[in-house]
C-alpha positions as CSV (number, residue, x, y, z in Angstrom):
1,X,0.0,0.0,0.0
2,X,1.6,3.8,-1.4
3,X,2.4,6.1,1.6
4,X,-0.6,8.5,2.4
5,X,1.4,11.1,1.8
6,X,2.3,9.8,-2.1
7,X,-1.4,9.5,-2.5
8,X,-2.5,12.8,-1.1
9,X,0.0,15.1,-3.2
10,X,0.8,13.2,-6.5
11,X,-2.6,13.9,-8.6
12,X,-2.0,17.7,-7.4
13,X,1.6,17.8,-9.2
14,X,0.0,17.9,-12.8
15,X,-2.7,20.2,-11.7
16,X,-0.6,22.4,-10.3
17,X,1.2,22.5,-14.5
18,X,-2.6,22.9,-15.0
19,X,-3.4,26.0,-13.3
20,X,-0.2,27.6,-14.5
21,X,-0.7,26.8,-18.2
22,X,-3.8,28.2,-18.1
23,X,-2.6,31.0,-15.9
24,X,0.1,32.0,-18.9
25,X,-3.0,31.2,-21.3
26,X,-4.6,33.9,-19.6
27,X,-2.2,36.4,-19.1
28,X,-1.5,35.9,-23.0
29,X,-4.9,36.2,-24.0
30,X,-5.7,39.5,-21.7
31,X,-2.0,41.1,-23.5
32,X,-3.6,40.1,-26.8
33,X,-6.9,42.0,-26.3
34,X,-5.8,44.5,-23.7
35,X,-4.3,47.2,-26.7
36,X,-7.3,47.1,-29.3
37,X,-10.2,47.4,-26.4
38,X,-9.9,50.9,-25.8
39,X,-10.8,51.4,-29.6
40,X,-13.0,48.4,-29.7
41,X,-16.2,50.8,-30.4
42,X,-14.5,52.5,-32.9
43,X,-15.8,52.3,-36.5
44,X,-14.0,55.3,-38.1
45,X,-10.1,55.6,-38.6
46,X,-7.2,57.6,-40.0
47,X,-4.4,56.5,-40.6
48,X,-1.1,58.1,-41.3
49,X,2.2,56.1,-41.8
50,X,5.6,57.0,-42.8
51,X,8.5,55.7,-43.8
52,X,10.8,55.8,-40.3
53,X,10.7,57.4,-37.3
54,X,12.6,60.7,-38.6
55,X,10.4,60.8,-42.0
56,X,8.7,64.2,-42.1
57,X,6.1,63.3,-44.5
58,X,3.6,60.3,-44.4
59,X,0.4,58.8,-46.5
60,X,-3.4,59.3,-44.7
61,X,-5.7,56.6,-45.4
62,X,-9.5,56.2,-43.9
63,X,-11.0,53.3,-43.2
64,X,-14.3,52.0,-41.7
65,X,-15.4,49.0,-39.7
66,X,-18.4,46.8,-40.3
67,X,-19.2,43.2,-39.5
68,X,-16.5,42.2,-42.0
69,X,-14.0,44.3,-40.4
70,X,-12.0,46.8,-41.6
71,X,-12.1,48.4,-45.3
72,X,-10.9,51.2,-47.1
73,X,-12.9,54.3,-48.2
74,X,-11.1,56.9,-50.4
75,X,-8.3,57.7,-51.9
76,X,-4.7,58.5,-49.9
77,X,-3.7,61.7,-49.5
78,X,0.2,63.6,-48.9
79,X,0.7,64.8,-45.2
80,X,3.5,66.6,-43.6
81,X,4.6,65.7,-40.1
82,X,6.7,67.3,-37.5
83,X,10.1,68.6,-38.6
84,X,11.8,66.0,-36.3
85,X,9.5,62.9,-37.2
86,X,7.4,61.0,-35.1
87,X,8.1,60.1,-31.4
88,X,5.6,57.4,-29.3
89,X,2.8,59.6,-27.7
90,X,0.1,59.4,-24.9
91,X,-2.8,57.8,-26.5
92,X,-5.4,55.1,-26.3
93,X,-3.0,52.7,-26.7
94,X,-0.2,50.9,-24.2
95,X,3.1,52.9,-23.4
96,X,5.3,51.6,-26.0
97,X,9.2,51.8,-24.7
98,X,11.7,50.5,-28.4
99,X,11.5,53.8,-30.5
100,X,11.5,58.0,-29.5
101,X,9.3,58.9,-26.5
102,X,7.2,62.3,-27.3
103,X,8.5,65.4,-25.3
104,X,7.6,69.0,-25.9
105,X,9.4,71.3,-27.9
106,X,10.9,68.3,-29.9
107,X,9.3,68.9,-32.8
108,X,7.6,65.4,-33.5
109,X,4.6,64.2,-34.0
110,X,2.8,61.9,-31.6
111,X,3.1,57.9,-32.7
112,X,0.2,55.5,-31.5
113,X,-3.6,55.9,-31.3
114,X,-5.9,58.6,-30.5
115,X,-9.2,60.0,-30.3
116,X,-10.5,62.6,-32.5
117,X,-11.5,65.6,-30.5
118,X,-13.3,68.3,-31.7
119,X,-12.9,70.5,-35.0
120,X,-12.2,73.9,-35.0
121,X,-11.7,76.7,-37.4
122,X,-11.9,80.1,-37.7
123,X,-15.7,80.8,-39.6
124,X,-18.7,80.3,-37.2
125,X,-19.9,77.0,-38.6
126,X,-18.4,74.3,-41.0
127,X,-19.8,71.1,-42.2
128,X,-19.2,68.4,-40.2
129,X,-21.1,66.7,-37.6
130,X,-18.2,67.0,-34.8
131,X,-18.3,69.1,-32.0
132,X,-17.0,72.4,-34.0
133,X,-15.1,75.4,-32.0
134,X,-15.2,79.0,-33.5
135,X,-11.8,80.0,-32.6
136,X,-11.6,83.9,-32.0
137,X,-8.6,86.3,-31.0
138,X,-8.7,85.5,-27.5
139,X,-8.4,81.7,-28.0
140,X,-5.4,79.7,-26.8
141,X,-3.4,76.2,-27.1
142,X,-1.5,76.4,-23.6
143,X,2.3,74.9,-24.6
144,X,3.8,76.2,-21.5
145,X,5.2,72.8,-19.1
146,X,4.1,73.1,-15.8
147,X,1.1,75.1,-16.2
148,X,-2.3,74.1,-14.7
149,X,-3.8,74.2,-18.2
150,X,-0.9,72.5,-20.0
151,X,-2.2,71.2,-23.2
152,X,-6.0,72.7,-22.9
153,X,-7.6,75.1,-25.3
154,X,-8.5,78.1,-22.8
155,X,-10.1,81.9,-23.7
156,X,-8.1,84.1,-22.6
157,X,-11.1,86.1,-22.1
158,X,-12.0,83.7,-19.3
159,X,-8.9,82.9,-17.8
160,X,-7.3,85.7,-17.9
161,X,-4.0,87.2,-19.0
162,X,-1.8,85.3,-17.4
163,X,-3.0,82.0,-17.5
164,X,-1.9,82.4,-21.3
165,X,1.2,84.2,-20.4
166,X,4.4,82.7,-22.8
167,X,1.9,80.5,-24.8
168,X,3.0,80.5,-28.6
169,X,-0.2,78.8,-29.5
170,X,-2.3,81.7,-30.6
171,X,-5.3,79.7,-31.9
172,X,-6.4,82.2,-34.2
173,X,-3.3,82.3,-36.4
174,X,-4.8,84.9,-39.0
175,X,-5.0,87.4,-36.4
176,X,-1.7,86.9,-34.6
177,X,0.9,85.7,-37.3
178,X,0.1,87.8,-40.9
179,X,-2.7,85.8,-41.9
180,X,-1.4,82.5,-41.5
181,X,-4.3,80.0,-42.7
182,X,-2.9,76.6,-40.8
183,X,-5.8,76.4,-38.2
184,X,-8.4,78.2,-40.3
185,X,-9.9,74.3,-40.7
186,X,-8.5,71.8,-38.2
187,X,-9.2,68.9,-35.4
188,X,-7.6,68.1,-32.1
189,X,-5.4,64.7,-32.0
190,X,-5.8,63.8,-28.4
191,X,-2.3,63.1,-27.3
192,X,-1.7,62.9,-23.6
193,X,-5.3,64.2,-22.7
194,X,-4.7,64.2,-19.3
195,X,-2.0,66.9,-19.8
196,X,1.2,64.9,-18.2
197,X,4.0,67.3,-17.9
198,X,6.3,67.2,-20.5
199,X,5.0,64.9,-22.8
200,X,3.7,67.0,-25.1
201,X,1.0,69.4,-26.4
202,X,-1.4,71.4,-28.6
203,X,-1.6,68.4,-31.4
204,X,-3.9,68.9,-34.1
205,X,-4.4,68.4,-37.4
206,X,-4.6,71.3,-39.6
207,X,-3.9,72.6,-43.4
208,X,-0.3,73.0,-44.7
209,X,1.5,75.3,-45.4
210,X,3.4,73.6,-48.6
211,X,3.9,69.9,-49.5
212,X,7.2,70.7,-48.4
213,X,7.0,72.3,-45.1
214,X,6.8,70.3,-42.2
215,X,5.4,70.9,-38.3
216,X,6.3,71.5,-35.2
217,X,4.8,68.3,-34.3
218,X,1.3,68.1,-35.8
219,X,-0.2,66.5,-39.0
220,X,-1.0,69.0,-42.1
221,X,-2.5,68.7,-45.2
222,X,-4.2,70.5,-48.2
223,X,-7.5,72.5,-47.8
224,X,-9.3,69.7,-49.7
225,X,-8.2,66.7,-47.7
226,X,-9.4,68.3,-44.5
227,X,-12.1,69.6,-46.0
228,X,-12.8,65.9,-46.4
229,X,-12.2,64.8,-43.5
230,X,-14.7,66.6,-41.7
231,X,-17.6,65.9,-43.4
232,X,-16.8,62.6,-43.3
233,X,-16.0,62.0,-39.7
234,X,-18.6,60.9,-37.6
235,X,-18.6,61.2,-33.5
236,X,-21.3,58.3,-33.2
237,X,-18.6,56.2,-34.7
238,X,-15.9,56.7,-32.4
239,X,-13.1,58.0,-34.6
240,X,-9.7,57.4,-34.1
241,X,-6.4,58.7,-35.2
242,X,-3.1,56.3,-35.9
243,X,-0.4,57.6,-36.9
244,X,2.5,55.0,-37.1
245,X,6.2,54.2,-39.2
246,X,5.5,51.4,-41.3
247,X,7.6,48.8,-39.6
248,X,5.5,49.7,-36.2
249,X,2.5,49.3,-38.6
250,X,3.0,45.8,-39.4
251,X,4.9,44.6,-36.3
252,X,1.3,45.4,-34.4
253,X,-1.3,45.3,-36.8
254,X,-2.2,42.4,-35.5
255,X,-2.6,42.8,-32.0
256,X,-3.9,46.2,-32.2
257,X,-6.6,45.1,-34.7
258,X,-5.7,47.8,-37.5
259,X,-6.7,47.9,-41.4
260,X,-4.4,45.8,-43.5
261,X,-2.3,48.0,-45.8
């Protein structure tokens, strides 16, 4: 007759491989999932890619999601990016640690995926069915690190002087720079929405200048394309905004549940 102890702890030796197989199973599953859930709901995307991480210029492509997933709707479209590239932002998406980290002043563009926030321009009303802001003279991006509204669009009618104080982005850029068109159509990219310090601010998409002339970390285009773009986009669909290097692009395509290319 076996040893009471044999009897009592041998059948838990294989179940103990059990439970951690299926812990690993788990874990693997919830890592798998984990990235595309926060844009799950989304049926609406743009997506920008470029060639490397210092590229200043990049392809936008839209896509939308039905039952049979993702599929493009059309045509691409020339962008310019930030002078310096692209750098990983603050987005919907988990930190990402092999490539640039976004910082202010570094004159990239924010890598990852984001929310569309609201349009803005400067006439009263434009088509599009997104929350639309009339920017007027007294309208500011705050850029300055280590204020309390880092990275907020703030009227310097209502918060005063100083709140604003060393800001550079003057939201109506017609009345402040010599007629400069760039925000006259435009939409917030919401990178780092909760305004952590130093990562980065006031990104937006927003007409170019030239085909030539990049950012100083946003995503510009011609008149038409955004024109475009705003009638098209659609707030009951959840849109989102990816902007990624191509080799980023296809090493998580997968996982993050993105349009094939």
């Amino acid at each position: 007759m076996m040893p009471t102890s044999h009897r009592v702890y041998r059948p838990w030796v294989p179940l103990r491989a059990v439970v951690a197989m299926l812990a690993c199973l788990a874990t693997a599953a919830a890592s798998a999932f984990e990235a595309p859930a926060a844009w799950s709901v989304s049926r609406q995307m743009i997506v920008v890619t470029t060639t490397d991480w210092n590229s200043d210029r990049g392809t936008l492509r839209t896509y939308v999601r039905d039952g049979a997933g993702w599929k493009a709707e059309g045509t691409a479209s020339d962008v310019t990016l930030g002078r310096q590239g692209s750098a990983w932002g603050v987005g919907l998406h988990p930190p990402q640690h092999d490539g640039p980290q976004k910082r202010e002043g570094d004159g990239r563009s924010p890598a990852g995926v984001f929310r569309v926030g609201k349009a803005f321009g400067y006439a009263e009303r434009t088509p599009t069915a997104m929350p639309y802001m009339a920017l007027t003279a007294s309208d500011y991006c705050v850029d300055v690190d280590g204020s309390p509204y880092y990275n907020q669009l703030v009227d310097e009618a209502t918060v005063g002087a100083q709140a604003v104080a060393g800001a550079t982005e003057a939201m109506r850029r017609d009345l402040h720079f010599h007629g400069d068109h760039a925000y006259r159509l435009g939409f917030v990219i919401e990178h780092n929405p909760a305004g952590e310090r130093g990562a980065g601010s006031c990104i937006f998409a927003h007409l170019w200048a030239s085909p030539t002339s990049p950012t100083a970390g946003c995503t510009a285009m011609t008149d038409a394309t955004m024109e475009h773009l705003l009638a098209w986009l659609d707030p009951k669909k959840h849109p989102v905004f990816v902007l990624l290097p191509r080799a980023e692009y296809a090493r998580l395509r997968d996982t993050w549940n993105l349009p094939a290319p």
